[in-house]
C-alpha positions in Angstrom: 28.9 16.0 34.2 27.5 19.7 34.7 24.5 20.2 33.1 24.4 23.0 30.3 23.3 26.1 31.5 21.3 27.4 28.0 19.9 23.5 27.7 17.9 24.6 31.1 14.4 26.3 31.6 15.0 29.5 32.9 12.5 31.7 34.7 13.5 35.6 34.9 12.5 38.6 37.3 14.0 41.9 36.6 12.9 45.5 37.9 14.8 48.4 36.4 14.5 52.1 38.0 15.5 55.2 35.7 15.6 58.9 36.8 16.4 61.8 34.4 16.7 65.5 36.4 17.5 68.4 34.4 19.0 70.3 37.0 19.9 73.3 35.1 20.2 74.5 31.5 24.0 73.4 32.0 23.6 70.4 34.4 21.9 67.2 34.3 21.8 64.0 35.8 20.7 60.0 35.3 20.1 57.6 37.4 19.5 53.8 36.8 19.3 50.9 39.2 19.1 47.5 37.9 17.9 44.2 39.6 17.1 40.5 38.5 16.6 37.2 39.4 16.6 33.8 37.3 16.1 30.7 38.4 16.6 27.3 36.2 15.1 24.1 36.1 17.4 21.6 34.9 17.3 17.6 35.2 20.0 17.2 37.6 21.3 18.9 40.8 24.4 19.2 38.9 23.7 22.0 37.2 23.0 26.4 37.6 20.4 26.4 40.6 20.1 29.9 40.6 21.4 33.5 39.6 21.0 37.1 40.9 22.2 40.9 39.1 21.9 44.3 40.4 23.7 47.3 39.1 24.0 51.3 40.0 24.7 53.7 37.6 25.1 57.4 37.7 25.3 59.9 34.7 26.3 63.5 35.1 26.8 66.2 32.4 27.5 70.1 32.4 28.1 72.7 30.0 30.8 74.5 31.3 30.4 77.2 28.4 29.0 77.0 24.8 31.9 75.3 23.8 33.1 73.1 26.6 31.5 70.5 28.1 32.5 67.8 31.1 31.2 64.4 31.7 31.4 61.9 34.2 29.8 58.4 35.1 30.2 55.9 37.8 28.5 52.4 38.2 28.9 49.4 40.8 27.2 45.7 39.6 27.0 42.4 41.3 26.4 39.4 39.5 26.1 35.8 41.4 25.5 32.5 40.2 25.2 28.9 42.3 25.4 26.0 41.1 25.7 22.5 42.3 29.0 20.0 41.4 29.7 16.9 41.8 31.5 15.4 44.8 29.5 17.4 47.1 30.4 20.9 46.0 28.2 23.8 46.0 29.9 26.3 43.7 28.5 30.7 44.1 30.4 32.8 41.2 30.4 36.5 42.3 31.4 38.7 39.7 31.9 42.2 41.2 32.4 44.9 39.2 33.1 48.7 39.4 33.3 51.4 36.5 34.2 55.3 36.6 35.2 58.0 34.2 35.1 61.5 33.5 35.3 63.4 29.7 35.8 66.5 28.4 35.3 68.1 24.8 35.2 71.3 22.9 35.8 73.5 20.1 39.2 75.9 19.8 38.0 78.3 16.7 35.1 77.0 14.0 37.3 74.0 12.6 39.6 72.6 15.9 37.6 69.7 18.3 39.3 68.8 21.8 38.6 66.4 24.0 39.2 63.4 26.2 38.4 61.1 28.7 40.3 59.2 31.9 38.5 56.0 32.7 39.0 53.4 35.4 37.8 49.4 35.5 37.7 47.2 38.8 36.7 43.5 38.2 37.0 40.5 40.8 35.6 37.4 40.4 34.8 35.5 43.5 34.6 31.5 43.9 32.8 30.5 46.9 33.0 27.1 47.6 30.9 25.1 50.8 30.5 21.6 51.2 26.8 20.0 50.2 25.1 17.0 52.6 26.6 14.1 51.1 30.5 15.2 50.2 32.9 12.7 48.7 35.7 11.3 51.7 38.2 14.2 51.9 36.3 16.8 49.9 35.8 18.7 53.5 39.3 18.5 54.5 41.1 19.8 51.4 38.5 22.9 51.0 39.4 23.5 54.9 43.5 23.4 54.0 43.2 25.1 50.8 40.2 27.8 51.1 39.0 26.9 48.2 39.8 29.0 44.6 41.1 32.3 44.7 40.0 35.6 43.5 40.4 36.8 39.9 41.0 40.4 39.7 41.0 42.8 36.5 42.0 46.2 36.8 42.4 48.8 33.9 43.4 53.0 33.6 43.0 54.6 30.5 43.6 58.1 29.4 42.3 58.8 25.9 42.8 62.2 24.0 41.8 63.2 20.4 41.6 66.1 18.0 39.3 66.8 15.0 40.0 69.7 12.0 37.4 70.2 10.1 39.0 70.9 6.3 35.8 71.8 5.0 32.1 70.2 5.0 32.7 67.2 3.7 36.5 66.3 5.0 38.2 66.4 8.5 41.4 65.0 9.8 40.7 63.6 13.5 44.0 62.1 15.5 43.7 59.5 19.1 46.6 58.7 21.6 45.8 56.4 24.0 47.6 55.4 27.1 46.4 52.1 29.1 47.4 50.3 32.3 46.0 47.1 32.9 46.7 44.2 35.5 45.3 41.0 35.4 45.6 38.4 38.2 44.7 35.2 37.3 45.3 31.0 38.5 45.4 28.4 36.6 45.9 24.0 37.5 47.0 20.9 36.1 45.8 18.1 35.8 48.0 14.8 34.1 51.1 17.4 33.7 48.8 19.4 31.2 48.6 23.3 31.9 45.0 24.9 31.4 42.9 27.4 32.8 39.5 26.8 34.7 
């Protein structure tokens, strides 16, 4: 059996790096670099050895006038976990992931608010299997003819627009379309003739 992950002691490092710059009265930008480290203490070497996060991020805004305004991010994170299995296996999840998007909003007149944004997700998950000192008979073999799990990938484009009038103070009518594409290629096994999902 694997040994529960939250059951285990787990000893974190994490540094975090955050610049704001004011560029102009119309642009500004932020910065932020994330990185950690855990490692677990568990009562078997079947179990999460090991895990490692960093993750880049930048912010930009600008005025384009006193009613328009444009926005964008971007950000890039790698998470990876080890962990030993039985028969032999070592086990390294890799989740990469990748984010970006740019916005806009503004007003037309006192009472009419624009806007929208155009956003874009990249996930892949990684399973990185290798072969530990003492493998069961054949465990080599079948992770040299079948290379092991394949990738899980995510991928997602959305284009979101809305509009706000403002009735009065105290009421306003806003209105969203939304148009998303999204492909998701995953794997799944049997085992006994039953279906399921790893």
């Amino acid at each position: 059996a694997i040994y529960m992950p939250t059951m285990a002691d787990r000893a974190r490092s994490a540094v975090r790096l955050l610049l704001n710059w004011i560029a102009t009265d119309a642009l500004s930008l932020q910065i932020a670099i994330d990185y950690g480290k855990d490692s677990y203490n568990a009562p078997t070497q079947f179990a999460l050895q090991d895990s490692k996060f960093d993750t880049y991020t930048l912010d930009v805004s600008y005025a384009l006038s006193e009613s328009w305004s444009i926005n964008g991010y971007i950000s890039a994170g790698n998470q990876k976990l080890n962990q030993g299995r039985p028969a032999g296996y070592i086990l390294a999840f890799e989740d990469n992931t990748f984010n970006a998007g740019i916005g806009v909003t503004g007003k037309v007149g006192e009472k009419l608010k624009l806007g929208g944004t155009l956003s874009f997700i990249n996930n892949t998950d990684k399973y990185s299997q290798t072969i530990g000192a003492n493998p069961a008979p054949g465990n080599a073999e079948l992770l040299a003819v079948t290379g092991g799990l394949p990738d899980i990938v995510y991928k997602r484009t959305e284009l979101r627009l809305f509009g706000t009038y403002g009735f009065s103070e105290r009421s306003s009518l806003r209105v969203d379309a939304a148009y998303q594409h999204l492909t998701y290629d995953d794997w799944g096994y049997t085992y006994g003739g039953t279906p399921f999902l790893y």
